[in-house]
C-alpha positions in Angstrom: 23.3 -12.2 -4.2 26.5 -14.4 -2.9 24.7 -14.3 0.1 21.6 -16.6 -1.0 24.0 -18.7 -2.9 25.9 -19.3 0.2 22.8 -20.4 1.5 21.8 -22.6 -1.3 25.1 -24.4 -0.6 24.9 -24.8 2.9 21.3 -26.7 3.0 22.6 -28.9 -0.3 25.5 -29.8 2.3 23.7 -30.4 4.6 20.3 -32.4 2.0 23.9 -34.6 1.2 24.7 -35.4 4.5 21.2 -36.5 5.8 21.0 -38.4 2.8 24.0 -40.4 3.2 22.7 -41.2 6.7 20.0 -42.5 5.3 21.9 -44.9 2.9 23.4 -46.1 5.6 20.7 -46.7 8.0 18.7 -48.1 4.5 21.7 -50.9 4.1 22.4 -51.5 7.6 18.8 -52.5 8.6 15.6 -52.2 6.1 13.1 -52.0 8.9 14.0 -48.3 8.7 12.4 -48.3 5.7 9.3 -49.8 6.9 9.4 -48.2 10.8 9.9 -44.9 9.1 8.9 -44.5 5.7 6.7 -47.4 4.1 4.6 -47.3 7.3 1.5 -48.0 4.8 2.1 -51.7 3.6 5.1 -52.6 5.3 5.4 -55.8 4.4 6.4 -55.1 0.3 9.7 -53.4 2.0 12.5 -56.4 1.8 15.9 -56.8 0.9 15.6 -55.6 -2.8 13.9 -52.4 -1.7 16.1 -51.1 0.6 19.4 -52.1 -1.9 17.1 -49.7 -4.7 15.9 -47.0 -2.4 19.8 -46.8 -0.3 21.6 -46.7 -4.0 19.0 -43.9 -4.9 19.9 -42.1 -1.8 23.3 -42.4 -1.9 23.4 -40.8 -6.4 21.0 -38.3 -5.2 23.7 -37.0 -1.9 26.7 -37.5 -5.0 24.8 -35.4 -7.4 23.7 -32.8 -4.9 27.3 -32.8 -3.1 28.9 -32.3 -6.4 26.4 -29.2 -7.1 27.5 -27.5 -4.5 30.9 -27.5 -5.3 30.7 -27.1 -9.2 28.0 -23.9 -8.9 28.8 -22.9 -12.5 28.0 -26.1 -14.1 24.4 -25.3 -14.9 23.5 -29.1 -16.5 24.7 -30.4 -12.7 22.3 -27.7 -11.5 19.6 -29.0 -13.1 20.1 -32.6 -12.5 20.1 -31.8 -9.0 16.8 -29.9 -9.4 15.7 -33.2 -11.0 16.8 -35.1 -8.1 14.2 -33.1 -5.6 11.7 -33.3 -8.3 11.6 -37.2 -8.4 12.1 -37.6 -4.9 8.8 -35.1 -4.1 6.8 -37.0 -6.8 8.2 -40.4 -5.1 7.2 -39.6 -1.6 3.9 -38.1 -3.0 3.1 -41.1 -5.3 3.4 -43.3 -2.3 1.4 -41.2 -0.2 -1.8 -40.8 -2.7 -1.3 -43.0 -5.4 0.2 -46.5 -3.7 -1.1 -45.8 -0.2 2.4 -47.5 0.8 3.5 -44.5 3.0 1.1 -42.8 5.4 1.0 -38.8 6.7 4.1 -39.4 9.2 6.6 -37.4 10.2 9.0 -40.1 8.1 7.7 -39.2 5.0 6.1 -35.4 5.5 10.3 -34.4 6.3 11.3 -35.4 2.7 8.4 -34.1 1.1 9.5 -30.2 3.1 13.0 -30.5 2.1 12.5 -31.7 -1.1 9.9 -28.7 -1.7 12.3 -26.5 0.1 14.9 -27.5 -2.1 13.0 -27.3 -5.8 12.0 -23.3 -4.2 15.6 -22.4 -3.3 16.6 -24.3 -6.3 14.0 -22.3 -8.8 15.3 -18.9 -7.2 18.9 -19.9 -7.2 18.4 -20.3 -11.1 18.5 -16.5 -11.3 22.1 -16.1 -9.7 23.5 -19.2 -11.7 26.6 -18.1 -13.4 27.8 -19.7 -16.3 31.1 -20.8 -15.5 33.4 -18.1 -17.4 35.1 -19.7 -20.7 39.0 -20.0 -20.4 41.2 -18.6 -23.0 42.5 -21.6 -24.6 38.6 -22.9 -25.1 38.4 -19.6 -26.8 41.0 -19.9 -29.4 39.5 -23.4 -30.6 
């Protein structure tokens, strides 16, 4: 059981770091966005996308940073399960629905992790812990 929690932690370390790469690289230079991601109609990627899609990069590594270290906190645990959830149906909307992304490797790699993540997060919900109640919170 602490094993495959231990596990869980380690990838939403490492989800967290890739995605603060990617703020970066989405701040620094927006034809990542467009090279990589947005390969479908690259030319409605400008400024204002890559501000949105870098700031909703860099909540999603907070909120999934600060899961790992709060495991007890099961609302944070289900934000975070949120987070992959809208960031599959994201990638996947852009895929089928605005044809603004194409079957690359720039978009198939979030669309793995984030189902990788939602499965490892849907099993992890049977280990979550509630965080135990201290004393004093007892008393009130």
């Amino acid at each position: 059981m602490k094993k495959k929690k231990n596990v869980l932690r380690s990838w939403l370390v490492m989800v967290s770091i890739i995605a603060m790469g990617n703020t970066l690289q989405s701040f620094r230079d927006h034809t990542f966005l467009y090279e990589k991601l947005y390969t479908g109609k690259p030319n409605l990627v400008n400024g204002k996308k890559k501000k949105t899609f870098g700031i909703w990069t860099l909540l999603s590594s907070v909120i999934r940073c600060l899961c790992e270290k709060k495991k007890h906190n099961k609302t944070l645990y289900h934000i975070t399960l949120w987070t992959f959830l809208l960031a599959l149906g994201h990638f996947l909307s852009e895929l089928f629905v605005y044809g603004t992304a194409a079957p690359t490797i720039g978009v198939l790699a979030p669309l793995m992790v984030a189902s990788f993540s939602i499965l490892g997060m849907l099993v992890g919900l049977r280990y979550l812990e509630v965080e135990p109640v201290s004393r004093q919170k007892k008393r009130n």
